[in-house]
N, C-alpha and C positions, 0 to 999 in steps of 0.2 A: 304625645303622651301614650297612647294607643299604641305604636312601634314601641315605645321603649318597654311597656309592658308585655309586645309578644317577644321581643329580644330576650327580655330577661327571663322569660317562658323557654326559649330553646336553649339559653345559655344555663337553666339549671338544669334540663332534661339531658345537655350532653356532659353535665358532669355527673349525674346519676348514675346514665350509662357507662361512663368509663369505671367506674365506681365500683357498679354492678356486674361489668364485665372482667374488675379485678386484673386492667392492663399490662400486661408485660413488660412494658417500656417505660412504667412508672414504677415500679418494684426494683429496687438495687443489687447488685451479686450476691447470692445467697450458698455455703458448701463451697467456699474458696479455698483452694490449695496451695499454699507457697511453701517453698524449701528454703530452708539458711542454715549455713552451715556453723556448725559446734563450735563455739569456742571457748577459751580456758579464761574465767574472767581478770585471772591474776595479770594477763599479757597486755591489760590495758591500762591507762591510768585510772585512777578512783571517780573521779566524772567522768568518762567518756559519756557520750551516746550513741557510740556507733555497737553497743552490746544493749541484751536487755532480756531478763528473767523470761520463760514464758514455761506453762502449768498445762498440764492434761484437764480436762472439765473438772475432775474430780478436786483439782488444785493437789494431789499426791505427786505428781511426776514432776519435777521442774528440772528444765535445761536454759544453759546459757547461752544466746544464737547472735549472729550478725544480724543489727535492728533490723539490714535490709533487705529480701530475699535475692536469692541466686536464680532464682526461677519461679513465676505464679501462674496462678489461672490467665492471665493476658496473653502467655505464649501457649495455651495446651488449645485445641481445635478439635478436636475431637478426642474419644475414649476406649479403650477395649474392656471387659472384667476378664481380670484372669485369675478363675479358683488356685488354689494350692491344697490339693486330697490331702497331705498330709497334717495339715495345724486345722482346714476347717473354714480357714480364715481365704478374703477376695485381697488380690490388689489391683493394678489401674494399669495400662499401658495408654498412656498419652501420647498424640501426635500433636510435635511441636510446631508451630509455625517459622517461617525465616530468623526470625528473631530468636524464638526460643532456641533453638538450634545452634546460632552463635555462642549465647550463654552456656548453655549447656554441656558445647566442646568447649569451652575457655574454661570452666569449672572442672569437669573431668580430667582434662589438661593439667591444670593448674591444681588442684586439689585430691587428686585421685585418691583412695584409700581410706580418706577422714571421715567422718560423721558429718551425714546430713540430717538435720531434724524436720521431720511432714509436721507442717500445721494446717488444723482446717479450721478456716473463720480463728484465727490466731493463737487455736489450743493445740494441744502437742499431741499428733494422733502416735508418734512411733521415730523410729531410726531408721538410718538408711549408710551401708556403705557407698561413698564417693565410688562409682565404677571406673576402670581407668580410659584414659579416652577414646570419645565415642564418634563416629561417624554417623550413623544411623539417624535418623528425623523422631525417635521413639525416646521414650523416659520409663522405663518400668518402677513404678513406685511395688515396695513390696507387698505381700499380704499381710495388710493392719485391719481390717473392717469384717464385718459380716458381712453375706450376702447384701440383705436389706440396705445397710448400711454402704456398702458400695456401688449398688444399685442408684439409689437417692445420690450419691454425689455424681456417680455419673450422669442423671438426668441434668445435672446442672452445667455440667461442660461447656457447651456448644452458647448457651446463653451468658454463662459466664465468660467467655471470650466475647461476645459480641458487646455487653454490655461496658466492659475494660476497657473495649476496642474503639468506643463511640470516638468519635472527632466530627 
């Protein structure tokens, strides 16, 4: 009886502490990026699922995208901020990993020119023209964000690949 009372003594202390220490490994991707690209909802049938609305925070902006993205935070690895003096506004250059990299020339490839829609955590942050295809290991997402605001999404990058990446 004595052991099961000091067990259940260290087994609430180590859940305090994880608790307490607000674990990183217990918190889910938070500031997720995915692309999908535009599309015209008239070119599907009236059920499909493979489209589906999605709205700016404010619910003002709504576009029609591929349910599924072209590219998310599980291929970005790391981040650059890159200002634009002109608008005020930050964007992102992402290094993709092997994977991202494939997607991202089959999409260029395959879609160059069209509208890609940025979502973060499933809202519509902006547009993006389809670049045409790319070689490069990079993604430049345009200047949609503030400082602060790209700042904070880039803090999440690197954890947000990792946490995608679990196996």
């Amino acid at each position: 009886m004595k052991q099961k009372m000091q067990l259940g003594k260290w087994c609430f202390l180590a859940a305090v502490l994880l608790l307490a220490l607000g674990c990183e490994s217990l918190k889910g991707p938070v500031f997720c990026l995915s692309l999908h690209r535009e599309v015209r909802p008239g070119g599907f049938g009236p059920d499909t699922q493979l489209i589906r609305s999605v709205v700016d925070v404010m619910g003002q902006s709504e576009r029609v995208v591929s349910r599924f993205p072209t590219i998310d935070s599980s291929s970005f690895g790391s981040v650059e901020l890159v200002p634009d003096e002109a608008s005020g506004r930050w964007g992102l250059r992402l290094k993709m990993d092997r994977r991202g990299v494939g997607l991202w020339r089959q999409a260029t490839g395959e879609y160059a020119g069209g509208q890609m829609v940025v979502l973060l955590d499933g809202y519509v942050c902006g547009t993006m023209v389809i670049p045409p295809y790319d070689e490069s290991e990079y993604l430049l997402l345009p200047p949609l964000w503030s400082e602060a605001e790209a700042r904070t999404i880039a803090q999440h990058v690197e954890s947000n690949y990792r946490k995608t990446n679990r196996r």
